[in-house]
Backbone atoms as SQL, in Angstrom:
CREATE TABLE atoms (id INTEGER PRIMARY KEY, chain TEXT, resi INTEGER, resn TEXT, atom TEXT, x REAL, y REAL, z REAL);
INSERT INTO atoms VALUES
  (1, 'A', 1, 'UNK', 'N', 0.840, -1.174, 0.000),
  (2, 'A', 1, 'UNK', 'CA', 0.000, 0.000, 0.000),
  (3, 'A', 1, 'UNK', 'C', 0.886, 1.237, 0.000),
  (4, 'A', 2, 'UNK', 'N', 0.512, 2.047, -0.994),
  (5, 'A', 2, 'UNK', 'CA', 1.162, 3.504, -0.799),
  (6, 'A', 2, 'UNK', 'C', 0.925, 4.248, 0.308),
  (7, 'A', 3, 'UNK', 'N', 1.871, 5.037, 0.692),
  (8, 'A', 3, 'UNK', 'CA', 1.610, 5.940, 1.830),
  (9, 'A', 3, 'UNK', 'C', 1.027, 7.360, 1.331),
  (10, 'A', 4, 'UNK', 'N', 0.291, 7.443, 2.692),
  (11, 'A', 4, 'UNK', 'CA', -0.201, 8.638, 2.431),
  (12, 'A', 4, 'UNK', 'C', 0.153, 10.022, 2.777),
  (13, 'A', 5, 'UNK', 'N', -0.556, 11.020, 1.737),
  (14, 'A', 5, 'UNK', 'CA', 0.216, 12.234, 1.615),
  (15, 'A', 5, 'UNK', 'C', -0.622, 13.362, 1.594),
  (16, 'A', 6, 'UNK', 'N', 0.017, 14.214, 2.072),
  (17, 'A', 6, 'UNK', 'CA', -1.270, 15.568, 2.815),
  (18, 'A', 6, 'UNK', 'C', -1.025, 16.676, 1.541),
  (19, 'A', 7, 'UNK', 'N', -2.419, 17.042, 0.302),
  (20, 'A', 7, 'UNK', 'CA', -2.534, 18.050, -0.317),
  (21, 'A', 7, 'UNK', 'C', -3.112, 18.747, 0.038),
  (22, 'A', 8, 'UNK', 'N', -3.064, 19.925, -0.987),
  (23, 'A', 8, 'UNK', 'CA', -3.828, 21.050, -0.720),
  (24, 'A', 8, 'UNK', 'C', -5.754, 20.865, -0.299),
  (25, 'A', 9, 'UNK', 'N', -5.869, 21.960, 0.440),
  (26, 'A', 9, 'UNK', 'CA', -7.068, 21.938, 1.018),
  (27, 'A', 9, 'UNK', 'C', -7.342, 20.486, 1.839),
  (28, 'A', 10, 'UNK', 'N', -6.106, 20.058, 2.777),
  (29, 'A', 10, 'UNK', 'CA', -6.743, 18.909, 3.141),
  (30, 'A', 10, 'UNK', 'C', -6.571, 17.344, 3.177),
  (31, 'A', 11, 'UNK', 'N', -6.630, 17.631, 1.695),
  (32, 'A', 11, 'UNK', 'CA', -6.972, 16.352, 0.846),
  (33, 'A', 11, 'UNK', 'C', -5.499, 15.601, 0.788),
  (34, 'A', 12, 'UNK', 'N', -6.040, 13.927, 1.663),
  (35, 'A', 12, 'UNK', 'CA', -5.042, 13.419, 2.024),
  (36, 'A', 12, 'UNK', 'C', -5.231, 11.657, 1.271),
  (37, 'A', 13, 'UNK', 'N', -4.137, 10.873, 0.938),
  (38, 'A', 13, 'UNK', 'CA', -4.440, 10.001, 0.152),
  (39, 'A', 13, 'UNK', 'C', -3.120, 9.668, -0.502),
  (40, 'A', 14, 'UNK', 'N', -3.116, 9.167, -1.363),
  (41, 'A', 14, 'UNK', 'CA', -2.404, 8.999, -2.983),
  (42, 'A', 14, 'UNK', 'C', -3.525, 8.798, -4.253),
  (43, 'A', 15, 'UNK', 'N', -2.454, 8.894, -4.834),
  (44, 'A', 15, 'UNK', 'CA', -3.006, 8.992, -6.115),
  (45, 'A', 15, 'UNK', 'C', -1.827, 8.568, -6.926),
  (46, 'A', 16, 'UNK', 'N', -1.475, 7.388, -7.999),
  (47, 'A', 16, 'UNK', 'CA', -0.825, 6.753, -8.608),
  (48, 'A', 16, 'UNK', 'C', -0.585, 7.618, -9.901),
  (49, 'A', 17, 'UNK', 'N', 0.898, 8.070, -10.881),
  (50, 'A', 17, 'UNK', 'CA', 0.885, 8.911, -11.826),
  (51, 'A', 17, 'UNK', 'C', -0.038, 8.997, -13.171),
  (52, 'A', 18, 'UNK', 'N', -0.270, 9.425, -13.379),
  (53, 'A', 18, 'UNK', 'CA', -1.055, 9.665, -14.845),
  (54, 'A', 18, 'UNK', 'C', -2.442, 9.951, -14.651),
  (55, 'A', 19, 'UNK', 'N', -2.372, 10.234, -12.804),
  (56, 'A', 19, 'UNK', 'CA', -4.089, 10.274, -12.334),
  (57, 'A', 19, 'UNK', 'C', -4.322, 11.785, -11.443),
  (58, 'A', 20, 'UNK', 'N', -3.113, 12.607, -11.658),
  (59, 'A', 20, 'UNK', 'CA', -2.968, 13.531, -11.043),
  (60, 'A', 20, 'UNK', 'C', -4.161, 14.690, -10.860),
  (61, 'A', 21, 'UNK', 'N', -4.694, 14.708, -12.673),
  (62, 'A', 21, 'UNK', 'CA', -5.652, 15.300, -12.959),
  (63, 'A', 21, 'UNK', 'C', -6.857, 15.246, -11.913),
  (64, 'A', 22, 'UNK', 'N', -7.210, 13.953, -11.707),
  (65, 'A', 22, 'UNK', 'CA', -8.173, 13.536, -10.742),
  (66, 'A', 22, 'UNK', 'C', -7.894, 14.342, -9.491),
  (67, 'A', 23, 'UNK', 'N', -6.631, 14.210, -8.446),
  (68, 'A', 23, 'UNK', 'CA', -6.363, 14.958, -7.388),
  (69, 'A', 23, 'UNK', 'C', -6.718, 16.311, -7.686),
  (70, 'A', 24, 'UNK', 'N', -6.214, 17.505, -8.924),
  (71, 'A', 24, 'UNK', 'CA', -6.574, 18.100, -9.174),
  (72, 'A', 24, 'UNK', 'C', -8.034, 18.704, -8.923),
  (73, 'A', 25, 'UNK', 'N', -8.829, 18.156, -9.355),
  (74, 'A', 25, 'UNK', 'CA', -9.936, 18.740, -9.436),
  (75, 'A', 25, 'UNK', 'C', -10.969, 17.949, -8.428),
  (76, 'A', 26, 'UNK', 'N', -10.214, 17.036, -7.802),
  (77, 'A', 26, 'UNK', 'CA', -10.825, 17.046, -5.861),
  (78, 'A', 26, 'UNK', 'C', -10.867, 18.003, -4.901),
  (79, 'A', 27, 'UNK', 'N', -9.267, 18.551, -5.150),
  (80, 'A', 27, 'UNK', 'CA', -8.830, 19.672, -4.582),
  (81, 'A', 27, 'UNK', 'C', -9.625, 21.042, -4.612),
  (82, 'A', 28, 'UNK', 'N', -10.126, 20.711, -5.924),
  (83, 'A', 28, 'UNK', 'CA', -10.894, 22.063, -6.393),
  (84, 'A', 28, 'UNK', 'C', -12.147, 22.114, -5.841),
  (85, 'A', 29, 'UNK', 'N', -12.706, 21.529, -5.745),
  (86, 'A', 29, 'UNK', 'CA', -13.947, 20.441, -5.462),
  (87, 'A', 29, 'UNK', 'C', -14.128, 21.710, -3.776),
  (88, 'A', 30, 'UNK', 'N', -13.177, 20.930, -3.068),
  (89, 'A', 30, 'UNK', 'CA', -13.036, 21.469, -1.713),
  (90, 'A', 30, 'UNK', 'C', -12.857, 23.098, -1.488),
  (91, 'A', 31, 'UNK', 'N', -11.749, 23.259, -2.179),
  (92, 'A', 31, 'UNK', 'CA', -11.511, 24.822, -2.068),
  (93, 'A', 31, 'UNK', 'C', -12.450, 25.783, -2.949),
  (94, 'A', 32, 'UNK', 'N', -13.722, 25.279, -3.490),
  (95, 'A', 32, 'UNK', 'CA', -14.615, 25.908, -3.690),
  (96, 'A', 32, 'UNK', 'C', -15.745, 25.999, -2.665),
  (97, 'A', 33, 'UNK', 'N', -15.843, 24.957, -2.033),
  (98, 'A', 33, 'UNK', 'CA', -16.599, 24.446, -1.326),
  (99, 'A', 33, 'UNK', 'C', -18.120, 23.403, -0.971),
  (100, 'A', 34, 'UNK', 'N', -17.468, 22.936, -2.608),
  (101, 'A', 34, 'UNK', 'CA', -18.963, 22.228, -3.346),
  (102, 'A', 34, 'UNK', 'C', -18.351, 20.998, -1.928),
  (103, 'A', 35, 'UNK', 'N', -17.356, 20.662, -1.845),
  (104, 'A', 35, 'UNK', 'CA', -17.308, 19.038, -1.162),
  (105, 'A', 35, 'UNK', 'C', -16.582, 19.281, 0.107),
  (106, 'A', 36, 'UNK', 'N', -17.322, 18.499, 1.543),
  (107, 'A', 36, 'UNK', 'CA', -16.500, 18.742, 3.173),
  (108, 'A', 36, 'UNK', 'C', -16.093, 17.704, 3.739),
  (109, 'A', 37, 'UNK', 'N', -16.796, 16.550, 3.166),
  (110, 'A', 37, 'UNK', 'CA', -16.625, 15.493, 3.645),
  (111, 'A', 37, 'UNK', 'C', -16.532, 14.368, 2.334),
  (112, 'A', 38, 'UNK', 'N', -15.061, 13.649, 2.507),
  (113, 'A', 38, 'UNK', 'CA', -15.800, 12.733, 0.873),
  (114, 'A', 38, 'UNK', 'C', -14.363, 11.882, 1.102),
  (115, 'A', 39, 'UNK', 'N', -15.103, 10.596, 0.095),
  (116, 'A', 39, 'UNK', 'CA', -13.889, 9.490, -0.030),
  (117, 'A', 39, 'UNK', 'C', -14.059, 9.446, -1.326),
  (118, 'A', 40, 'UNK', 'N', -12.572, 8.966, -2.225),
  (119, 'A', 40, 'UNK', 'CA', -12.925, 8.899, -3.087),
  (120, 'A', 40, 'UNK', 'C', -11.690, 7.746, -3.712),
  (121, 'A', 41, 'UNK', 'N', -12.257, 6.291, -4.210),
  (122, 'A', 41, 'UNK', 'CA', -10.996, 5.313, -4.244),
  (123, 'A', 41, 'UNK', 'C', -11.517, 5.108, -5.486),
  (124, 'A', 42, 'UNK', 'N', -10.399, 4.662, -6.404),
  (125, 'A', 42, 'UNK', 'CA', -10.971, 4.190, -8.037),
  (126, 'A', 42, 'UNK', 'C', -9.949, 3.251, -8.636),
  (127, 'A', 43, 'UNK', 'N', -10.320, 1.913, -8.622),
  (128, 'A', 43, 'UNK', 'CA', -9.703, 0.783, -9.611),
  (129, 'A', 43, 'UNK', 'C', -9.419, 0.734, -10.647),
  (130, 'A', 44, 'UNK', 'N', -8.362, 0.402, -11.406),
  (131, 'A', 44, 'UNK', 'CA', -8.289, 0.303, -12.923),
  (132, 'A', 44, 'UNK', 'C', -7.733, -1.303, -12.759),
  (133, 'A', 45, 'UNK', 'N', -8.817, -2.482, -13.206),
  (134, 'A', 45, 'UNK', 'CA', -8.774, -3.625, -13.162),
  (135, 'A', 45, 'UNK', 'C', -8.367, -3.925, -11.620),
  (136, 'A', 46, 'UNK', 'N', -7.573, -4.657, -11.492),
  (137, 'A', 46, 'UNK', 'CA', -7.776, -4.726, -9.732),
  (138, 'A', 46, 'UNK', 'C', -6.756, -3.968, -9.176),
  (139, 'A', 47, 'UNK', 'N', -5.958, -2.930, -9.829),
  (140, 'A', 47, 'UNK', 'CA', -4.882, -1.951, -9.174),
  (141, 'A', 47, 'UNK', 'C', -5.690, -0.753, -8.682),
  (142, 'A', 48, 'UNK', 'N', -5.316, -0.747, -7.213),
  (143, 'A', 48, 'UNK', 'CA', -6.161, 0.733, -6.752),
  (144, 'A', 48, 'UNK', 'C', -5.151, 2.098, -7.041),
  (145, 'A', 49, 'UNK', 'N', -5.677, 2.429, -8.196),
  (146, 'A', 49, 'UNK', 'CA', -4.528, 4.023, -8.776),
  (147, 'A', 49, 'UNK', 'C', -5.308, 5.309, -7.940),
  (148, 'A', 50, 'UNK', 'N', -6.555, 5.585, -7.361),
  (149, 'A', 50, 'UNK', 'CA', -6.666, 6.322, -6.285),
  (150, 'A', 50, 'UNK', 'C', -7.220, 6.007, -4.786),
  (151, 'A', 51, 'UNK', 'N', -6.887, 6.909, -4.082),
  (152, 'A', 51, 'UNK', 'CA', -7.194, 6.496, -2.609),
  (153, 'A', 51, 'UNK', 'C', -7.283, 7.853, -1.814),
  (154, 'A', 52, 'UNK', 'N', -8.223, 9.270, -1.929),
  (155, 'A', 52, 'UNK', 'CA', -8.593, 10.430, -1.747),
  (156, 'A', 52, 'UNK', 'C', -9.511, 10.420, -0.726),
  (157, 'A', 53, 'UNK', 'N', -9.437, 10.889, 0.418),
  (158, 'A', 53, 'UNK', 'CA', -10.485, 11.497, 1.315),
  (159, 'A', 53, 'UNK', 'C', -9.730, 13.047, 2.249),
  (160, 'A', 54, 'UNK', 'N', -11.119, 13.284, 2.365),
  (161, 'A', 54, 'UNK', 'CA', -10.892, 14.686, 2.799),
  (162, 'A', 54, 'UNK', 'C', -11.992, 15.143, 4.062),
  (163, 'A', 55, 'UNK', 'N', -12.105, 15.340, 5.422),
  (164, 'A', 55, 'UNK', 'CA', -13.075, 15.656, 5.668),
  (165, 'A', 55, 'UNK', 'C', -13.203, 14.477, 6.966),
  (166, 'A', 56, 'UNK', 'N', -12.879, 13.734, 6.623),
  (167, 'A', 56, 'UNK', 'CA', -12.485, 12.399, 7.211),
  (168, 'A', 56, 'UNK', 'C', -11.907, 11.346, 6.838),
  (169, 'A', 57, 'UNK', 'N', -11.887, 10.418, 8.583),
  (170, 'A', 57, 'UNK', 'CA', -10.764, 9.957, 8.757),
  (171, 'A', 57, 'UNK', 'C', -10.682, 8.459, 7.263),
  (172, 'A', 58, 'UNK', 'N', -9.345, 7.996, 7.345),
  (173, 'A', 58, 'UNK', 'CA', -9.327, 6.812, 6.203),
  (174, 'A', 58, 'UNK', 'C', -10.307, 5.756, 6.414),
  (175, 'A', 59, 'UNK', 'N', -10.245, 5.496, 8.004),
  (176, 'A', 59, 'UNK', 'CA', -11.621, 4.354, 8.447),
  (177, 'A', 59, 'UNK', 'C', -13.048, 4.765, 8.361),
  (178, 'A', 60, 'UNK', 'N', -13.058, 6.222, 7.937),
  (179, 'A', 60, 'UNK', 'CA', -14.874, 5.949, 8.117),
  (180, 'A', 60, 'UNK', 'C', -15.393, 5.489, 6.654),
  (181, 'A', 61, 'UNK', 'N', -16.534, 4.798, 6.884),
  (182, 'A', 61, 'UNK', 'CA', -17.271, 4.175, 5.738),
  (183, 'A', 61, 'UNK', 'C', -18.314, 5.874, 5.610),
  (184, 'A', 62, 'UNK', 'N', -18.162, 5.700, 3.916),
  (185, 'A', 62, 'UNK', 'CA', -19.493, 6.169, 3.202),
  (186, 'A', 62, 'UNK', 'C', -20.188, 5.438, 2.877),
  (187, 'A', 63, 'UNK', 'N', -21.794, 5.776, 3.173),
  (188, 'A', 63, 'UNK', 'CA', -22.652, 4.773, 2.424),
  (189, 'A', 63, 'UNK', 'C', -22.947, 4.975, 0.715),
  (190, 'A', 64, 'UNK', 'N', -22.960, 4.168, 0.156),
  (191, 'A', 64, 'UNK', 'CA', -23.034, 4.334, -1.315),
  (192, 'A', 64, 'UNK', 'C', -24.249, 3.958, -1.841),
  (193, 'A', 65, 'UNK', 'N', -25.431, 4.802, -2.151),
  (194, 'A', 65, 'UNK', 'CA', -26.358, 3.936, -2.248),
  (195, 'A', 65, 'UNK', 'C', -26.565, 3.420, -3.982),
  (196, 'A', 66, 'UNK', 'N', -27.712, 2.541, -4.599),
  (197, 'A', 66, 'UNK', 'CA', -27.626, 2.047, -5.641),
  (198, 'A', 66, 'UNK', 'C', -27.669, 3.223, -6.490),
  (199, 'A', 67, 'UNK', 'N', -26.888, 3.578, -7.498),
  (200, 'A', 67, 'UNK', 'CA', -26.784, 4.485, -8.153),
  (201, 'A', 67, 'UNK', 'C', -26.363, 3.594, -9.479),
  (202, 'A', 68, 'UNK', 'N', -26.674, 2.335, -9.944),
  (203, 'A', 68, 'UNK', 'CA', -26.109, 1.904, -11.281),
  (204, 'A', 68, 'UNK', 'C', -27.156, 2.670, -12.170),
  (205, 'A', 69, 'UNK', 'N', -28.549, 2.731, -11.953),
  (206, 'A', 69, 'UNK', 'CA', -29.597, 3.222, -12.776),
  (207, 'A', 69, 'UNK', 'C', -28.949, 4.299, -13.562),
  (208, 'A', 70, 'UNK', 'N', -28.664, 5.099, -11.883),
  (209, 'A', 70, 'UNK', 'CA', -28.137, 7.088, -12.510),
  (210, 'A', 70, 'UNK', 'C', -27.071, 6.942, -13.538),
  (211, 'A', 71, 'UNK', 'N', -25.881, 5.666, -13.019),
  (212, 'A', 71, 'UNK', 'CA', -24.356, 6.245, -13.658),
  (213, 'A', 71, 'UNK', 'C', -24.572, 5.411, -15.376),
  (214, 'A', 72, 'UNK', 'N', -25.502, 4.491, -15.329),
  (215, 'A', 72, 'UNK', 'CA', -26.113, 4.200, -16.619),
  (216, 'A', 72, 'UNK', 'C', -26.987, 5.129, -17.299),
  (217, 'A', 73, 'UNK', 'N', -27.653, 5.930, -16.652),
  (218, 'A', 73, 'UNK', 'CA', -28.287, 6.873, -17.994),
  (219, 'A', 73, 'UNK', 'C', -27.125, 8.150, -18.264),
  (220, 'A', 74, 'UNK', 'N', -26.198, 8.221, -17.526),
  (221, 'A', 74, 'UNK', 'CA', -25.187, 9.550, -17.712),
  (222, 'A', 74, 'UNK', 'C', -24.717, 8.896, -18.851),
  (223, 'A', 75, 'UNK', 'N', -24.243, 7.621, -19.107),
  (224, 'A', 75, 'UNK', 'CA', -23.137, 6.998, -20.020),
  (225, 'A', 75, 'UNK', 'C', -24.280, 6.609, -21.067),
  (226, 'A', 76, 'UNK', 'N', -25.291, 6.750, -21.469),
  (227, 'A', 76, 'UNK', 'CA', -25.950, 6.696, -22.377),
  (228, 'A', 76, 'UNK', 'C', -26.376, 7.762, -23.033),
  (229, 'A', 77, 'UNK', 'N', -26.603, 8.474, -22.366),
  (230, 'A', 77, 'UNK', 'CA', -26.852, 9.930, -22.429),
  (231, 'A', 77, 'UNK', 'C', -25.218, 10.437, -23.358),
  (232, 'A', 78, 'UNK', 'N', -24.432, 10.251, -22.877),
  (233, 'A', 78, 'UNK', 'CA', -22.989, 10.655, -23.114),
  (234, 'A', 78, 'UNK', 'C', -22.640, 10.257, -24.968),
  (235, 'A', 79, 'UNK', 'N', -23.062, 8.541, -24.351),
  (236, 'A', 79, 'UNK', 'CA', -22.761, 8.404, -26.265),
  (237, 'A', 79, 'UNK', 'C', -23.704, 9.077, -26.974),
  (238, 'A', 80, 'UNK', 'N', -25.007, 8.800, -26.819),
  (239, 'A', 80, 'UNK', 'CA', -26.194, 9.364, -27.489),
  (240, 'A', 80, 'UNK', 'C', -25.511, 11.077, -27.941),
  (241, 'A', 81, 'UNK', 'N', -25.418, 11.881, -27.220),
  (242, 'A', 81, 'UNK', 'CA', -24.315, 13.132, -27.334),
  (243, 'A', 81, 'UNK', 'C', -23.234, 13.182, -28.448),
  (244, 'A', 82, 'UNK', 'N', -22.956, 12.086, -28.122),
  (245, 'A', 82, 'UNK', 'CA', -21.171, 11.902, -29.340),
  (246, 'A', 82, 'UNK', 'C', -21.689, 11.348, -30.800),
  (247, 'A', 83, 'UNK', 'N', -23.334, 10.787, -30.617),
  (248, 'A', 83, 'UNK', 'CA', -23.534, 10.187, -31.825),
  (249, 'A', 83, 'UNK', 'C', -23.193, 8.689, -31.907),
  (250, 'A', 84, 'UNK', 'N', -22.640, 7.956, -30.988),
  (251, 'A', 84, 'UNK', 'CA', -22.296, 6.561, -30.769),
  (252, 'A', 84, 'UNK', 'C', -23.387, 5.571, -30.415),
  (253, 'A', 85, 'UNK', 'N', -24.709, 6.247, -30.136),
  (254, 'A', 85, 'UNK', 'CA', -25.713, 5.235, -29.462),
  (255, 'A', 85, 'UNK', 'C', -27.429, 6.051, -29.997);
């Protein structure tokens, strides 16, 4: 496991290279003040390339509720947009 590292506004974690962008605009996220509390971990196949929370601690759980419906009509919506669907 990577160690973790204290950014701006907070925001403490890693984040693996080529994913910086992502930290980026977490950061932003906060120092605007849209986000106070948030986790944020993301897989690419079974390598965890982020591991972001801010607001709290690494042990607390967020609840996640079923959201496949929502993140399926965004990505349909998206191609439909590009002309792909």
């Amino acid at each position: 496991m990577e160690s973790d590292k204290t950014f701006n506004q907070g925001v403490k974690g890693y984040v693996k290279p080529g994913f910086e962008h992502v930290l980026s605009k977490y950061e932003e996220l906060f120092a605007q003040g849209h986000d106070k509390r948030s986790q944020l971990v993301v897989y690419v196949g079974s390598e965890k390339v982020i591991d972001l929370y801010g607001g709290v601690s690494r042990d607390n759980v967020t609840n996640f509720y079923s959201n496949g419906k929502t993140v399926g009509a965004i990505v349909l919506a998206t191609l439909h947009d590009k002309g792909l669907f």
